[in-house]
C-alpha positions as CSV (number, residue, x, y, z in Angstrom):
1,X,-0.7,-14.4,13.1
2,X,-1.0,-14.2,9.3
3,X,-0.6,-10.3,7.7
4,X,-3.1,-8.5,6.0
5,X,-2.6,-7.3,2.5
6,X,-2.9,-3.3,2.7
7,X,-3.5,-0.6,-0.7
8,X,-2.8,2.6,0.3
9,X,-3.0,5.8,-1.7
10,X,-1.6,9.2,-1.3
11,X,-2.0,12.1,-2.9
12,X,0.8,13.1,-4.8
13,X,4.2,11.5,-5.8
14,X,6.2,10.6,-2.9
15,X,9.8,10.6,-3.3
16,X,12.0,7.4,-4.1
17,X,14.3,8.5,-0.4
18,X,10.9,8.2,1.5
19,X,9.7,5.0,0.0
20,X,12.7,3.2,1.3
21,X,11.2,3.7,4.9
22,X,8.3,1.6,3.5
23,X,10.3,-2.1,3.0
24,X,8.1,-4.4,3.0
25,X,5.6,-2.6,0.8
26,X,6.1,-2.0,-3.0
27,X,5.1,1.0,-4.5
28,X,3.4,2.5,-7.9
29,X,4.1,6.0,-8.7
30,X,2.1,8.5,-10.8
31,X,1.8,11.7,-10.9
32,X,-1.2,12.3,-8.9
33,X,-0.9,10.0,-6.3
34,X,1.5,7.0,-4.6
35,X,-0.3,3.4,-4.4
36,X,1.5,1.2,-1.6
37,X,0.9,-2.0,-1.2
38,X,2.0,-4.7,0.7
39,X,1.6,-7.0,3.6
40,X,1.3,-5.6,7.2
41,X,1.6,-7.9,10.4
42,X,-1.9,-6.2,12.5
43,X,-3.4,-2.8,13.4
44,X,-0.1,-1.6,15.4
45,X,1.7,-1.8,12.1
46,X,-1.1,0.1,10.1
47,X,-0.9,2.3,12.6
48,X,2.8,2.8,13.0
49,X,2.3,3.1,9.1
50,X,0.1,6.2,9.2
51,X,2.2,7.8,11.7
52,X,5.2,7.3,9.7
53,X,3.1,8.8,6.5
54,X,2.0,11.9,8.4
55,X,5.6,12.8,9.3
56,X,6.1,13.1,5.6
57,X,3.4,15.4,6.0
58,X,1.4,12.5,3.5
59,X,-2.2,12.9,2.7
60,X,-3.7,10.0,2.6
61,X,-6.8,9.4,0.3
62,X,-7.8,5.5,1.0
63,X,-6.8,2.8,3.0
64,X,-8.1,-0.9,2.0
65,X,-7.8,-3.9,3.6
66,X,-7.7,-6.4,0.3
67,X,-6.9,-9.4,1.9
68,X,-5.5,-11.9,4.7
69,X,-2.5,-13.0,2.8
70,X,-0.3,-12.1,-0.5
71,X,-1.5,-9.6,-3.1
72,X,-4.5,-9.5,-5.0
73,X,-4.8,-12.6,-7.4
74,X,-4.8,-11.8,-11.0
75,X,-7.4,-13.2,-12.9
76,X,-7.6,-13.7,-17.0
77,X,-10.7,-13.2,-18.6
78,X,-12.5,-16.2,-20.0
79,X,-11.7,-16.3,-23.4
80,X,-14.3,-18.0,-25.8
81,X,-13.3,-20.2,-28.8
């Protein structure tokens, strides 16, 4: 079964200790919130996720599901010449 690609934000800036939990995800920190993102293998491990994030006492502001494999492509903007 191939993993989704998962963004998740959290309000606030979540310490460097507590992100290690998070090992397969990578994370963006700024001041008013923490972006992770990464893959996650199905619903259990979304899941498992959230109830990892809410022992942190987390508050979690958006969950998206971007897509079924790897992170979002970047894309270049045509140029014109």
């Amino acid at each position: 079964m191939a993993s989704a690609y998962y963004e998740i934000r959290v309000a606030g800036t979540m310490p460097a200790e507590i992100l290690l939990d998070f090992e397969r995800l990578t994370a963006d920190v700024a001041p008013v919130e923490t972006v992770l993102h990464g893959p996650l293998p199905g619903q259990a491990a979304l899941a498992a996720l959230l109830a990892r994030l809410e022992e942190f006492g987390a508050s979690v502001m958006e969950i998206r599901r971007l897509r079924d494999q790897g992170p979002p492509a970047v894309t270049s903007a045509p140029h014109s010449g």
